[in-house]
N, C-alpha and C positions, 0 to 999 in steps of 0.2 A: 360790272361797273358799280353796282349798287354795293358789293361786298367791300371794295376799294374803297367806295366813299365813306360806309362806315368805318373801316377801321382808320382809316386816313380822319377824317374829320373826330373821332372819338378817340384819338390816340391810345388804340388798343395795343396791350401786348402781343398781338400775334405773327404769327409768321406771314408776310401779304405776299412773298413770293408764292408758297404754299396752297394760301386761298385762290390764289390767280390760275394755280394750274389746278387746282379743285372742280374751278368754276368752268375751265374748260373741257374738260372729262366729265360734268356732273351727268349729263342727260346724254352721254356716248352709249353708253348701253341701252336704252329704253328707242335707239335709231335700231337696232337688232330684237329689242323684245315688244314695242309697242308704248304706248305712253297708256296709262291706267290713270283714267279720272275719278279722284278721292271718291267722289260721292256718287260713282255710277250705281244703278239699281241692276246690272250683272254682274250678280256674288260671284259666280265661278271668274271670270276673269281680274276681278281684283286682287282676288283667293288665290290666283295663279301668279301674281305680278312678281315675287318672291322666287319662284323655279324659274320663270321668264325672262329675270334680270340673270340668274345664275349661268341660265342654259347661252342667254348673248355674252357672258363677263369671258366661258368658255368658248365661244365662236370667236370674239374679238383675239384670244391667246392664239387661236390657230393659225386666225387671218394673217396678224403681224406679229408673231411669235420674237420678232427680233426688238421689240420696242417693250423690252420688259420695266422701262418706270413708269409706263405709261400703265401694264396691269398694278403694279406697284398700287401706285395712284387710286386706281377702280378699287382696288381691293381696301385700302384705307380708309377711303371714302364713304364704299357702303357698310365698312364697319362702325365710321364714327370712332376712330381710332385714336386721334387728337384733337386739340381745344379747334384745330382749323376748318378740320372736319366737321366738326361739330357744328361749329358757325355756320359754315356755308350750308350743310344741311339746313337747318332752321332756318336759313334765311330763305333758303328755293322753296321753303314752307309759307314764308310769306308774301312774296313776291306776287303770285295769284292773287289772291286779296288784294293785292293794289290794281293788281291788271283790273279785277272784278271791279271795282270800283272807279277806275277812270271810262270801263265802259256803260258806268252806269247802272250796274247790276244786272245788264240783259243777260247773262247766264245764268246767275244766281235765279231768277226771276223762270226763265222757262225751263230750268230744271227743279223748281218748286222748291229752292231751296230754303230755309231760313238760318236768323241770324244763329241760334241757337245753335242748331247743328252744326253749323260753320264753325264757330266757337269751340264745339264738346270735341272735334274732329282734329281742329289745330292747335286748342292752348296746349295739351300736353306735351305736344312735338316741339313748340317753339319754347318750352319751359327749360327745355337741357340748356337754353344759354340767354345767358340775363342779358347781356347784348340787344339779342333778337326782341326778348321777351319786353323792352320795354319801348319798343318799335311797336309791337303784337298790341298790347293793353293801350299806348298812346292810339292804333289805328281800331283798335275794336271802339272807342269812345265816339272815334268822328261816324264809326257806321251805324251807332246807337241813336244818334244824330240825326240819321235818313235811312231809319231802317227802313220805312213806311214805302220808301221809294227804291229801295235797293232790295229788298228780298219780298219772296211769298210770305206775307204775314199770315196766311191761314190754316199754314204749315205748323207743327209744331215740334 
């Protein structure tokens, strides 16, 4: 919905048919490999997240071998293949951070995180698209705002 809205209200040149079936394939694979939390403190499973998506992107072709736009799709996706891709990537980059935020930071907080880190983890990903990126920089201001309150400030 959130992809919709931007390009809808930012009268983006993009494909919104595209983003729509982006956004519904984004996290199909990660139902067969696991979801990998950015900032888990186990290496080996984040380290793995990479083979994990590949070895589900291959279970999915087995499953339903007859619905090839749908690997189409997967395989575009995780390549970041066009500007659609690209978007919706970055966007599912940011979307956490708002979640983080309307609850308050309680995750950020008892996984010690801070804002820093949060920051050095996401601006590079959401930099591929100026789009994202100025969503990213307007929401990194308002969490500068209540860092105090929103992360581990003794983190650094």
């Amino acid at each position: 919905m959130m992809a919709w809205y931007i390009v809808d209200s930012n009268k983006l040149s993009l494909n919104k048919d595209l983003i729509l079936k982006y956004a519904l394939i984004h996290d199909l694979v990660e139902v067969h490999a696991g979801d990998t939390y950015v900032y888990s403190k186990d290496i080996e499973h984040v380290a793995s997240k990479k083979d994990r998506e590949h070895k589900a992107a291959l279970k999915l072709q087995r499953d339903i071998p007859e619905f090839a736009d749908l690997h189409s799709y997967i395989e575009d996706y995780e390549a970041r293949k066009n500007d659609e891709s690209v978007f919706l990537w970055t966007l599912d980059k940011l979307l956490p951070i708002l979640l983080g935020y309307e609850d308050g930071g309680r995750t950020w907080r008892e996984q010690k995180l801070s804002l820093q880190i949060l920051i050095d983890k996401k601006a590079p990903q959401v930099a591929l698209c100026p789009e994202i990126q100025k969503y990213f920089d307007d929401f990194i201001a308002l969490l500068r705002k209540h860092e105090k309150t929103l992360f581990d400030t003794d983190v650094s």
